[in-house]
ZAMARPA-7082 format. One record per residue (C-alpha): residue number from 1; residue in one letter; y, z, x. Coordinates in nm, 4 decimals, m for minus. Each point is the difference from the previous one (the first is absolute). Example, Ala and Ser with C-alpha at 12.3 -4.5 7.8 and 13.67 -1.06 7.14 Angstrom:
! residues 2
  nr rest        y        z        x
   1    a  m0.4500   0.7800   1.2300
   2    s   0.3440  m0.0660   0.1370
***
This chain:
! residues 165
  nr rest        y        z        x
   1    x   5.5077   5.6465   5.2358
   2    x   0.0098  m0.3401   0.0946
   3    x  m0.2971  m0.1582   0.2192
   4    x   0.2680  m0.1645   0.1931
   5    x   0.1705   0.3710   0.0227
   6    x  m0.3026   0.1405   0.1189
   7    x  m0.0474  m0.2540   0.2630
   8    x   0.3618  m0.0042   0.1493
   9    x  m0.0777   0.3106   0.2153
  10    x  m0.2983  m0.1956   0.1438
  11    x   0.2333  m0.2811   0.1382
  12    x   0.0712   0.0728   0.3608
  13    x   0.3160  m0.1297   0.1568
  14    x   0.3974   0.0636   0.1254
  15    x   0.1145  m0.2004  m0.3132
  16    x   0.1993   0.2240  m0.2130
  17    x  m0.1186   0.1723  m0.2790
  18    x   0.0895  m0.2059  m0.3270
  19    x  m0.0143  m0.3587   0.2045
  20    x  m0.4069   0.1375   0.0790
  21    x  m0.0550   0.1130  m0.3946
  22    x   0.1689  m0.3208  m0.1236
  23    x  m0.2272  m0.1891   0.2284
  24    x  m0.2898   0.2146  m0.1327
  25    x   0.1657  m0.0873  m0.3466
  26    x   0.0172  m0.3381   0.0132
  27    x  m0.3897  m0.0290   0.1423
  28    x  m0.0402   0.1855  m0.2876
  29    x   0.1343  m0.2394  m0.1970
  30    x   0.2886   0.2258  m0.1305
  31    x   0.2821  m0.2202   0.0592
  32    x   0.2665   0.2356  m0.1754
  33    x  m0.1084   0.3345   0.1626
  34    x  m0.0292  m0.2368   0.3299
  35    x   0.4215  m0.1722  m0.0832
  36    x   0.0561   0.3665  m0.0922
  37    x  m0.0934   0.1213   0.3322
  38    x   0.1327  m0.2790   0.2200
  39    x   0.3968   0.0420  m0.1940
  40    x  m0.0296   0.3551   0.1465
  41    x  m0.1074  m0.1432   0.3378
  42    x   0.2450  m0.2126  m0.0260
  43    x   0.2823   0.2566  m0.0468
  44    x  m0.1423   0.2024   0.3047
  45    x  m0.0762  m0.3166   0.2320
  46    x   0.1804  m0.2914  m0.1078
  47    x  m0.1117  m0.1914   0.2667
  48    x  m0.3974   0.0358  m0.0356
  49    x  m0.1077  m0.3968   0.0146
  50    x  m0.3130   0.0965  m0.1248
  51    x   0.0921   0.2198  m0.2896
  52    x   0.2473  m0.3280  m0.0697
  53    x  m0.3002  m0.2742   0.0081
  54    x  m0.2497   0.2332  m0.2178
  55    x   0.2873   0.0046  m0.2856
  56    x   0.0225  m0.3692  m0.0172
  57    x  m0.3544   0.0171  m0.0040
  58    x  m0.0312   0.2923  m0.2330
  59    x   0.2536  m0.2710  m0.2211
  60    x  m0.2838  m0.2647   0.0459
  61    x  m0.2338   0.2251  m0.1164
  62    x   0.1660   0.0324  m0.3614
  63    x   0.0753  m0.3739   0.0128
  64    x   0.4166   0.0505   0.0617
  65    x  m0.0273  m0.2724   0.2818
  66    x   0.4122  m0.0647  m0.0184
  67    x   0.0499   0.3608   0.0989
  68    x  m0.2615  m0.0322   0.2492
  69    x   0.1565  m0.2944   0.1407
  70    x   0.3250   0.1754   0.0070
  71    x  m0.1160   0.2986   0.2030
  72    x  m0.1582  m0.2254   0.2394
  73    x   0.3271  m0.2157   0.0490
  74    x   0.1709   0.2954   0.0314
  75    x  m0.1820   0.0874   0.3182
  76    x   0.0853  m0.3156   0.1185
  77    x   0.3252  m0.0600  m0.0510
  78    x   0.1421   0.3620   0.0452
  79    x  m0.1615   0.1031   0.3473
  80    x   0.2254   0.3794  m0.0575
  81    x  m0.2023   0.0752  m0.3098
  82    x  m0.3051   0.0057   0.3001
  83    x   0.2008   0.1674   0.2465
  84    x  m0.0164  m0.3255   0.1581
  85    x  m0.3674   0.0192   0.0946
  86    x  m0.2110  m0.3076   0.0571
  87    x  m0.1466  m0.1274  m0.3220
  88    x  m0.3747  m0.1042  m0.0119
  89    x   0.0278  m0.3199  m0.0406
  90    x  m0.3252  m0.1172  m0.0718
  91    x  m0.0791   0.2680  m0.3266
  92    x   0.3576  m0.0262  m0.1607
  93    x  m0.0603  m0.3877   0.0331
  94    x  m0.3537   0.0400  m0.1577
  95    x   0.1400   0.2616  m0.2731
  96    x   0.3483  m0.2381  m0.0616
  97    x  m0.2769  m0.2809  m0.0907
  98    x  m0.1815   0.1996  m0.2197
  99    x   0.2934   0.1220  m0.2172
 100    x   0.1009  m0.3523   0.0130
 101    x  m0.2981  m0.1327  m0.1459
 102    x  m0.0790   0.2529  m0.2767
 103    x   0.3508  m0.0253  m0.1030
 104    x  m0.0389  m0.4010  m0.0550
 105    x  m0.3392   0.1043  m0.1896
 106    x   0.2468   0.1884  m0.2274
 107    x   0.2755  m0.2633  m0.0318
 108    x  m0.2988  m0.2464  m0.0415
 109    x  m0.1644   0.2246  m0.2731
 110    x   0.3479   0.0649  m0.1520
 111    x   0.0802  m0.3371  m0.0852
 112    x   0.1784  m0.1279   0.2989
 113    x   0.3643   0.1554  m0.1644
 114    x   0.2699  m0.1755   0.2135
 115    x   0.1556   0.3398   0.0749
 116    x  m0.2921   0.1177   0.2391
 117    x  m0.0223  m0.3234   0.1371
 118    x   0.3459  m0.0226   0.1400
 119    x  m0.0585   0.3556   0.1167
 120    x  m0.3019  m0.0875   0.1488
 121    x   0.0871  m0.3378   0.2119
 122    x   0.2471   0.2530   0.1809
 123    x  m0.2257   0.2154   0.0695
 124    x  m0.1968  m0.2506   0.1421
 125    x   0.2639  m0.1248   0.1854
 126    x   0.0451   0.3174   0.1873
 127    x  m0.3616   0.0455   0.0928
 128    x   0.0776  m0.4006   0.1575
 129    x   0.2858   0.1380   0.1456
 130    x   0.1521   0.2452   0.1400
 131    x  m0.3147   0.2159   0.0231
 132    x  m0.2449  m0.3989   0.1222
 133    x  m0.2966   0.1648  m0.1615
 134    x  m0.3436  m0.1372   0.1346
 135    x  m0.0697  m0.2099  m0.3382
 136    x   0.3589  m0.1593  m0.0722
 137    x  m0.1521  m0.3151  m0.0684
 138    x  m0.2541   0.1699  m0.2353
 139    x   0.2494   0.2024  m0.2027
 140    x   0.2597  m0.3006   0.0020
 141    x  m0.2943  m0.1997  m0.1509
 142    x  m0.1040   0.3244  m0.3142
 143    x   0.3944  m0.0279  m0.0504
 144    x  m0.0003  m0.3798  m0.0567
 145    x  m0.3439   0.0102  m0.2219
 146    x   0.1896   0.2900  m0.1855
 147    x   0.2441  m0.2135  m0.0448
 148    x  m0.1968  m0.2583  m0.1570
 149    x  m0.2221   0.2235  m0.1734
 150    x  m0.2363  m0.0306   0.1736
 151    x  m0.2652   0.2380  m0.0259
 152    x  m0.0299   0.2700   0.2686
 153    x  m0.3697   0.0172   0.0168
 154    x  m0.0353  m0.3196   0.1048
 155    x   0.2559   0.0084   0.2391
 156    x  m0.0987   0.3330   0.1706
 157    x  m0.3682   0.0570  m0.1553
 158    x  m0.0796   0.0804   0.4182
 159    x   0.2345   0.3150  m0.0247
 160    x  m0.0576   0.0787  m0.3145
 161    x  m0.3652   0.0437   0.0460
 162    x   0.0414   0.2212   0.3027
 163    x   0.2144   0.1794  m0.2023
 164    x  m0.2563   0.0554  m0.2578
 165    x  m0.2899   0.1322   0.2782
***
């Protein structure tokens, strides 16, 4: 059996059963058993916010930042998928950043192809605007550098570090 496994029954709280073992997962670093997990929560509470923001994150995890973006935006600009509910602003504006800037590692470390680029300066865009995300101007600014190929690490080496730790 799993460590994780073994642990989940140790995990006190009201969350639901697979949302608590996929957050047990993911500590775990078991990021399928964890996505696993959270598509059943899904199907049983689509509206769990958290169980939402720990699959984007479970996406950062294995380094699939568009598809963490995209389940982050998704919270933002479809408020029924929530059931409405208040978003917390503050940690899907710190985890939206973070996606953003591993994914520009990628396009960075991919060549700059013109493809992720355009993809990307949208993206950006709708962190700017609708959602006004805390660092506009700093995520306008990684999508210009992109643009001029620019490397990332210079650009962001302040997130990127606290990434790192």
């Amino acid at each position: 059996m799993s460590w994780w496994k073994r642990k989940a029954p140790e995990q006190a709280s009201d969350d639901s059963d697979a949302y608590r073992l996929a957050k047990v997962a993911f500590e775990a670093g078991d990021i399928n058993q964890a996505l696993t997990l959270l598509m059943k929560e899904r199907d049983a509470n689509p509206q769990n916010v958290a169980a939402q923001l720990l699959v984007g994150q479970c996406f950062v995890k294995a380094d699939k930042f568009p598809q963490a973006f995209q389940v982050y935006s998704a919270l933002v600009m479809h408020p029924e998928i929530r059931g409405h509910a208040d978003l917390p602003r503050d940690s899907i504006d710190s985890l939206m950043v973070e996606a953003l800037v591993g994914w520009a590692i990628q396009i960075e470390q991919a060549g700059f192809p013109p493809p992720s680029l355009e993809v990307f300066t949208k993206v950006a865009t709708f962190y700017g605007d609708p959602f006004g995300g805390r660092r506009t101007v700093d995520i306008m600014g990684l999508d210009v550098g992109l643009q001029r190929r620019m490397s990332v690490a210079e650009l962001w080496s302040d997130v990127i570090k606290e990434r790192s730790s």
